[in-house]
C-alpha positions as CSV (number, residue, x, y, z in Angstrom):
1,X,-60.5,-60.0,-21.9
2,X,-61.3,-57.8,-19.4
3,X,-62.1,-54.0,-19.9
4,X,-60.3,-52.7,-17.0
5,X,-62.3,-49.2,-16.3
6,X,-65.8,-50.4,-17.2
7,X,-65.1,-53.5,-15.1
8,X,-66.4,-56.0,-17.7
9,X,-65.4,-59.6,-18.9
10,X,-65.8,-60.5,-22.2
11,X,-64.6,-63.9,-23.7
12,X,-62.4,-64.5,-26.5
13,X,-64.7,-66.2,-28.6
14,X,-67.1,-63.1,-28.4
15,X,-64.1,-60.7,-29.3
16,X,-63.0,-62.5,-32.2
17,X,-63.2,-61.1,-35.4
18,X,-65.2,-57.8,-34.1
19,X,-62.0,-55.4,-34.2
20,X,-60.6,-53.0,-37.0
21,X,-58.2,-53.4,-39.0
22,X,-55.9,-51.9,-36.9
23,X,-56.6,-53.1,-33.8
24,X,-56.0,-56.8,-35.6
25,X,-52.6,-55.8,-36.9
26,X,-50.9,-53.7,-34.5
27,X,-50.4,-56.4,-32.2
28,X,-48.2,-58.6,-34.9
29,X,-46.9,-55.9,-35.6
30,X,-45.4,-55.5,-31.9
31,X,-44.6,-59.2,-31.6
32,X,-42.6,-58.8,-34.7
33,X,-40.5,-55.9,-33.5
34,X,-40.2,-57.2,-30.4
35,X,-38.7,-60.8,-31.8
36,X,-36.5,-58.4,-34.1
37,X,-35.2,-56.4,-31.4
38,X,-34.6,-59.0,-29.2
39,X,-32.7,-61.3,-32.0
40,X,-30.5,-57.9,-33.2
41,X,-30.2,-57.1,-29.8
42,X,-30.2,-59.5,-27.5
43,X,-29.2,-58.4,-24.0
44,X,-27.5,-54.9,-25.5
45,X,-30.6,-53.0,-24.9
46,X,-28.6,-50.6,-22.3
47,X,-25.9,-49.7,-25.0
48,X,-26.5,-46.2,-26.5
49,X,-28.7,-46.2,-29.6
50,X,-25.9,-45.6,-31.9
51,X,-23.7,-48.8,-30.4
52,X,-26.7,-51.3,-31.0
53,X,-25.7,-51.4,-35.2
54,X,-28.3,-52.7,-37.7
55,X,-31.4,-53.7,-36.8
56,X,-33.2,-54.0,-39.5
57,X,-37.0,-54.5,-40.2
58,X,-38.6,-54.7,-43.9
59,X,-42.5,-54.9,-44.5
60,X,-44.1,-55.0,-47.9
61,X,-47.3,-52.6,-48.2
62,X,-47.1,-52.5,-44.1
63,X,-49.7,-50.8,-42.2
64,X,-52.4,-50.7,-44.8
65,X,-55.2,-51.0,-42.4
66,X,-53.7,-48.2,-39.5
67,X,-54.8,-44.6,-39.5
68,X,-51.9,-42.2,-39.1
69,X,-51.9,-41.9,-35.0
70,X,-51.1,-45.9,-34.6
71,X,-48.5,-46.1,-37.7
72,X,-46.6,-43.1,-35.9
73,X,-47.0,-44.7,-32.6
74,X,-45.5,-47.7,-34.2
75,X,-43.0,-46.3,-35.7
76,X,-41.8,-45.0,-33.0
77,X,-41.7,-48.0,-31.2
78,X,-39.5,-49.7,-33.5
79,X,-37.1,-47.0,-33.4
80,X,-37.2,-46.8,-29.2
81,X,-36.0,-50.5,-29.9
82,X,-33.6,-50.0,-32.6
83,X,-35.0,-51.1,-35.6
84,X,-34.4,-49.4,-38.6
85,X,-37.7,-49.7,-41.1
86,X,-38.4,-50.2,-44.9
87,X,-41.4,-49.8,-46.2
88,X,-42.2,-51.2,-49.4
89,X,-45.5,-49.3,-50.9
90,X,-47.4,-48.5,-54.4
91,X,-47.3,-44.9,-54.6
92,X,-50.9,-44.5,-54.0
93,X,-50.7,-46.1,-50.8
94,X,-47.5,-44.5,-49.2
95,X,-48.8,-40.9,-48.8
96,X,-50.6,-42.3,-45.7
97,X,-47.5,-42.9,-44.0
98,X,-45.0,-40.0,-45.3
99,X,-45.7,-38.3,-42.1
100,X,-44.1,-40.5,-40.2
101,X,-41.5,-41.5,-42.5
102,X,-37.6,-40.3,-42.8
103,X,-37.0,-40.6,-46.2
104,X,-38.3,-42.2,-49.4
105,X,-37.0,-43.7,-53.0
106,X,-39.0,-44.0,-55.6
107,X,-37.8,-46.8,-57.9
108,X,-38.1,-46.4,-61.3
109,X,-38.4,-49.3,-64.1
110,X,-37.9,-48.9,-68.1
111,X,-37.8,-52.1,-69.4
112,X,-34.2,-54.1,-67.7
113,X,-33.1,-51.1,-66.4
114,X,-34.2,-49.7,-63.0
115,X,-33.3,-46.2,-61.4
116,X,-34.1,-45.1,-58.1
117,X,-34.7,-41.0,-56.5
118,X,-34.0,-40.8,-53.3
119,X,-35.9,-37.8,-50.6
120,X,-34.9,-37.4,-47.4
121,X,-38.3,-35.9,-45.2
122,X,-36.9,-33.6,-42.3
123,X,-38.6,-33.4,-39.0
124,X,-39.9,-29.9,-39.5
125,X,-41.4,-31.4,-42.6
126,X,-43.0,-34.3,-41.0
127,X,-44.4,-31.7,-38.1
128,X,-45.6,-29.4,-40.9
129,X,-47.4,-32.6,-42.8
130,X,-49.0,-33.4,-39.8
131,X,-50.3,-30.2,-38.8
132,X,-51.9,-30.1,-42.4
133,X,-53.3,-33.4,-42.0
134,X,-57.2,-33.0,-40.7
135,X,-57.5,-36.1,-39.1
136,X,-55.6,-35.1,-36.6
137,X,-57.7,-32.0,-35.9
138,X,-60.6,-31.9,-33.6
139,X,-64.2,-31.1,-34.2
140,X,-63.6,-27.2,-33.6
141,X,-60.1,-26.8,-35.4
142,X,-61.8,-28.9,-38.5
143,X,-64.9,-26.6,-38.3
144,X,-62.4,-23.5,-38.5
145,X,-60.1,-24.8,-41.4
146,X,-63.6,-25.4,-43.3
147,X,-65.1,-21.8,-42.4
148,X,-61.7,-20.5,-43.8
149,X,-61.9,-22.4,-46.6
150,X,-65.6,-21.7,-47.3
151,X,-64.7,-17.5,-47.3
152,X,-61.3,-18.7,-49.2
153,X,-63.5,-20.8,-52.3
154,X,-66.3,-17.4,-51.9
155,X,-64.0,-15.0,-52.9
């Protein structure tokens, strides 16, 4: 591997097994939406969005290791390519991604029966989510939400 601006070379064998959790997943993660595409899609990658039909991609408890920034980013991969995505999550673990999500069902079990809620998240929601989220602040923005909140908790 070879770090392109610092002009280093670093082997394989020395990499392996040093990187995040993201940085280990991400790349499957493009493989697989790349093979997904390509088997939906084939060749009709020129077609309009809307003429490529289903292309479908379900995970179960997908990007559990990714910090908001690189699940959007992949997100938004998949649907450059035309995947449609299903996410399959405990409820504890999904509000990580509901910013970058379209919509969400909760599904419901009493017993044999099931029942499912469905809520569709608009972009102005996903925008407003986003802003509210800190990690995506920087150091001064977080150190003026917490002065706000600091005269907010004095009062």
């Amino acid at each position: 591997m070879e770090d392109v601006n610092k002009g280093r070379t670093t082997s394989y064998d020395k990499r392996k097994g040093t990187a995040s959790g993201a940085e280990r997943q991400v790349p499957y993660y493009v493989v697989i939406g790349a093979a997904l595409a390509s088997i939906y899609h084939g060749a009709r990658r020129q077609y309009e969005r809307s003429e490529l039909g289903l292309g479908l991609a379900v995970f179960d408890e997908a990007f559990s290791k990714m910090d908001g920034p690189n699940q959007r980013t992949l997100l938004e991969f998949y649907d450059d390519i035309g995947l449609q995505v299903v996410i399959a999550a405990p409820s504890e673990k999904r509000a990580v991604v509901y910013e970058n999500l379209d919509s969400v069902i909760d599904v419901f079990r009493h017993g044999d029966n099931a029942s499912a809620e469905a809520v569709r998240i608009k972009p102005h929601a996903r925008t407003q989510m986003r802003a509210a989220n800190p990690q995506h602040l920087d150091d001064a923005a977080l150190a003026e939400r917490l002065d706000l909140f600091a005269l907010d908790s004095a009062d």
